[in-house]
C-alpha positions as CSV (number, residue, x, y, z in Angstrom):
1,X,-4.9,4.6,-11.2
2,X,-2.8,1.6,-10.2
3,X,-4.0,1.6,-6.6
4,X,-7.4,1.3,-8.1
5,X,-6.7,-1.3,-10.6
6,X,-5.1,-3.6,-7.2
7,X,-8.3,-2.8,-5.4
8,X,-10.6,-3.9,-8.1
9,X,-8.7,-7.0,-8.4
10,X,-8.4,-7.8,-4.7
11,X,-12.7,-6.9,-4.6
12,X,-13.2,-9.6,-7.6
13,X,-10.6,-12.3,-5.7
14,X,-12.7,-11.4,-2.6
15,X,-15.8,-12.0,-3.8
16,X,-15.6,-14.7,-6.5
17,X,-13.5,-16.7,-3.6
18,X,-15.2,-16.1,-0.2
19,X,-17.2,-19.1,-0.2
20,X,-13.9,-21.2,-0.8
21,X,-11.1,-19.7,1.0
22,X,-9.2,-22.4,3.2
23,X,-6.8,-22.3,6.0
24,X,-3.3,-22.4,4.1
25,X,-1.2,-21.5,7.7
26,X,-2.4,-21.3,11.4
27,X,0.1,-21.1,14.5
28,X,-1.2,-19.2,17.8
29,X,-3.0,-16.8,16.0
30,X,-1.9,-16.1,13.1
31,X,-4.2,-17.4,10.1
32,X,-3.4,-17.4,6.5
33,X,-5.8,-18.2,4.4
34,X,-5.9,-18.8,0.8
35,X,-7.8,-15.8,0.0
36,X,-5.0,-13.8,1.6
37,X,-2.4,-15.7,-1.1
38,X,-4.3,-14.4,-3.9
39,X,-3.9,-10.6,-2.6
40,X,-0.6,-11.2,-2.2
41,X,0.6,-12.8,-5.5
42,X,-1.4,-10.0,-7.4
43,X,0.0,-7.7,-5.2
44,X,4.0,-8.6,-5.8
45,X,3.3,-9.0,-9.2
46,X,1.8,-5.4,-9.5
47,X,4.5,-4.0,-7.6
48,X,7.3,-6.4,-9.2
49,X,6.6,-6.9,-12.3
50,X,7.0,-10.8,-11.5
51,X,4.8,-14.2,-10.3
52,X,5.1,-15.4,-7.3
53,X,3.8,-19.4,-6.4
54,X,2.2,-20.4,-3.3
55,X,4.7,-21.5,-1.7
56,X,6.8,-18.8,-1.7
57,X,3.7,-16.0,-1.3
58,X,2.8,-17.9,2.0
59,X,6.2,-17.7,3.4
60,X,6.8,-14.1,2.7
61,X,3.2,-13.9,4.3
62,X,4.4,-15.4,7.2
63,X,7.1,-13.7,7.5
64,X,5.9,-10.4,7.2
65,X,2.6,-10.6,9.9
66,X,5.5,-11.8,12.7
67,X,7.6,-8.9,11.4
68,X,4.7,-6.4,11.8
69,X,3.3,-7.5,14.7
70,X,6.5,-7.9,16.5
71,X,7.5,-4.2,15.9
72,X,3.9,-3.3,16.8
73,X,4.4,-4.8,20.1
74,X,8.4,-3.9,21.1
75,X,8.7,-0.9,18.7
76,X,5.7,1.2,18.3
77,X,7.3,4.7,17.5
78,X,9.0,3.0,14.4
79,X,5.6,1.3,13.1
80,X,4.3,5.2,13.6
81,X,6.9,6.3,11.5
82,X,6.3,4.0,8.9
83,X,2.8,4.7,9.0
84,X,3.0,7.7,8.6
85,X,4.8,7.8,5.6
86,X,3.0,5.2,3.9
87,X,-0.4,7.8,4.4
88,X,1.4,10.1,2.7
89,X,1.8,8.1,-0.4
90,X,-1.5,5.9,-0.3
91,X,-5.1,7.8,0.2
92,X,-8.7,6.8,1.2
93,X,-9.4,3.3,2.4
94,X,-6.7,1.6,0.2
95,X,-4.7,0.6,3.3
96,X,-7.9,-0.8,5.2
97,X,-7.0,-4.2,4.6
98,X,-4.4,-5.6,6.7
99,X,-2.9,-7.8,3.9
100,X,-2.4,-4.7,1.5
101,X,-0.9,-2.4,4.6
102,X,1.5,-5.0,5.7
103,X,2.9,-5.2,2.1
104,X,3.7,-1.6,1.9
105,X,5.0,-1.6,5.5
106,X,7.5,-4.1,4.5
107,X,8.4,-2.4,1.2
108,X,9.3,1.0,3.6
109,X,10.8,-0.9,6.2
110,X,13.0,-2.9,3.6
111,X,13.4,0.7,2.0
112,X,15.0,1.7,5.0
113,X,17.9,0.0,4.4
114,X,18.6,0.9,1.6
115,X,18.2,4.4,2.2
116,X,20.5,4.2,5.2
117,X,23.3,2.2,3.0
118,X,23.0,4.9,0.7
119,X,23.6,7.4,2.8
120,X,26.3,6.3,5.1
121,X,27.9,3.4,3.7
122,X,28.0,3.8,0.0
123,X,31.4,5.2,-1.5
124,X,32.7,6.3,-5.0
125,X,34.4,2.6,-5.8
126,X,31.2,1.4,-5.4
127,X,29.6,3.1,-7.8
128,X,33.1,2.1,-10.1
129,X,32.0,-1.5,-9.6
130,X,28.7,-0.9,-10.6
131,X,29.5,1.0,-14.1
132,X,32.0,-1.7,-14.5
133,X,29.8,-4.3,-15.2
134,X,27.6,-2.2,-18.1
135,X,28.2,-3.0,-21.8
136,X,28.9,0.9,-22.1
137,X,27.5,4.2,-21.0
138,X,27.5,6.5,-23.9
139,X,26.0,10.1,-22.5
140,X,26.2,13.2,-23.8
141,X,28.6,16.0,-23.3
142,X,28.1,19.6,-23.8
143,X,29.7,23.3,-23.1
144,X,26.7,25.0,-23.0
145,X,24.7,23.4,-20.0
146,X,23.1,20.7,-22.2
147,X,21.1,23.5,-24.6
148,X,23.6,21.8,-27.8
149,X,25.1,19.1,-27.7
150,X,28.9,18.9,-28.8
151,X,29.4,14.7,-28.8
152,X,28.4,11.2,-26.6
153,X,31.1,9.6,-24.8
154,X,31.6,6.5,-23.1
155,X,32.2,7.3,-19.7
156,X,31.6,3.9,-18.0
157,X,35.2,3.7,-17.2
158,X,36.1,7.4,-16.6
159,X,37.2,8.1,-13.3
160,X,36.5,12.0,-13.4
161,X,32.8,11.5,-14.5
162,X,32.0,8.7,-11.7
163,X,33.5,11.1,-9.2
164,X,31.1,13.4,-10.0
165,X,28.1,11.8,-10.6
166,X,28.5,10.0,-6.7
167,X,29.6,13.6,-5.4
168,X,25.8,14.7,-7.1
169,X,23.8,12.0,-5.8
170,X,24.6,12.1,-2.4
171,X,23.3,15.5,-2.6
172,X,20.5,15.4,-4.9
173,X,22.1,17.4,-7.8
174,X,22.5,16.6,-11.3
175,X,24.8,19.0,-12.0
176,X,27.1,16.2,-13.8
177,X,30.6,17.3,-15.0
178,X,33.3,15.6,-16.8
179,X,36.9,16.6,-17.9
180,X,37.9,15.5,-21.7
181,X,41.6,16.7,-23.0
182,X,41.6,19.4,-20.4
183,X,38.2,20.9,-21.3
184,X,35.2,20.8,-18.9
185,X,31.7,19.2,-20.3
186,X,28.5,19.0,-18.7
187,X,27.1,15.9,-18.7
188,X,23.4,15.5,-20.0
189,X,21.6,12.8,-18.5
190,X,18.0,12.4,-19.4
191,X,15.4,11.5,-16.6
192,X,15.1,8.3,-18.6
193,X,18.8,7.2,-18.4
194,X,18.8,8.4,-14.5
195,X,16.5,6.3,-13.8
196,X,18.0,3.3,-15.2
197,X,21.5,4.6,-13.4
198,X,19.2,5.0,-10.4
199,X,18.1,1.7,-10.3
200,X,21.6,-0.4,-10.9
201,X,22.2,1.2,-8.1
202,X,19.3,0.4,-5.9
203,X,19.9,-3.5,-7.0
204,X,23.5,-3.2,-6.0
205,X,22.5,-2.0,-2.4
206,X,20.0,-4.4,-2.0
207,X,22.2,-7.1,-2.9
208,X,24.8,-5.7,-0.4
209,X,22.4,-5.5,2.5
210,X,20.6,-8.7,1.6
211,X,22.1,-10.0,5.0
212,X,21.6,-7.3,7.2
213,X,18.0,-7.1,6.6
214,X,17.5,-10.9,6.6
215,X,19.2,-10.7,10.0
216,X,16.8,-7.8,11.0
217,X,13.8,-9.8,9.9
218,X,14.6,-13.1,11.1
219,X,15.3,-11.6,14.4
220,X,12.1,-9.8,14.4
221,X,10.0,-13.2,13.7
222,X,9.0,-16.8,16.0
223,X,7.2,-18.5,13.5
């Protein structure tokens, strides 16, 4: 439904604009147009939930053609891969324009990293820090694998919770634990509250390899 609703909207920017799209960027060949900005800004803002100007939508543009193309040339087993998966999640001729495809090539690549981080880098203190900075993080408990439950605790600061919850991750469980006075309680986390647990953590790992992947792009890119 959303794919749809972002190809509607790039058809009516297409269309209504055609007649009046301008050269915004040319170097070598590489041509931006202001067509190609308006795809772009509805596209982040789909994906983001947040505007982008000119400005900035031309130099992520820019960026991301000489990122593409360089891997196409020097790389082409990892633009395969990436491909690939992005076939898997996006069906029919959504991906047909080059614009639209680059975009979601980006996102995996930039996914990449954090997947990796996540993976091999990430440790239990990290995940302290990151509970650290919440308000609280009331969840709650039970003895009877989450059928009643017994009462909600704050477990932002406990040690044997976090533990857990970073052992369960890293291997795709949710089988979260706590001990309280000696007495072992499951811990009931909704998909709801996951989610938002999921995604501190995705912001934190993002921030931490901010610089790796700006390294990774800049590298990648002439222009």
């Amino acid at each position: 439904m959303v794919c749809r609703l972002i190809i509607l909207l790039i058809n009516i920017i297409f269309f209504s604009y055609n007649s009046y799209s301008n050269i915004l960027y040319e170097k070598e060949d590489l041509i931006i147009t202001s067509i190609d900005i308006d795809i772009y800004k509805e596209l982040y803002e789909s994906n983001y939930g947040l505007k982008i100007d000119k400005n900035n939508a031309l130099k992520d543009l820019v960026l991301i053609e000489n990122l593409i193309r360089n891997l196409e040339e020097n790389n082409k087993e990892f633009i395969k891969q990436v491909d690939a998966e992005l076939s898997s999640l996006y069906k029919g001729n959504y991906l047909n324009d080059q614009i639209i495809r680059n975009f979601y090539r980006f996102s995996i690549i930039k996914n990449e990293f954090i997947i990796n981080y996540f993976q091999n880098n990430l440790i239990v203190e990290e995940i302290e820090i990151i509970f650290s900075k919440l308000e609280k993080l009331d969840l709650p408990l039970s003895k009877n694998n989450c059928l009643i439950i017994d009462k909600v605790i704050d477990l932002k600061s406990n040690k044997n919770f976090i533990k857990s919850f970073f052992n369960n991750i890293k291997v795709n469980s949710n089988e979260f634990t706590v001990l309280i006075n000696g007495e072992k309680y499951r811990v009931c986390i909704d998909e709801k509250k996951y989610r938002s647990i999921e995604q501190l953590i995705v912001n934190y790992i993002q921030t931490a390899t901010e610089k790796d992947f700006e390294y990774f792009v800049y590298g990648k890119t002439k222009n």
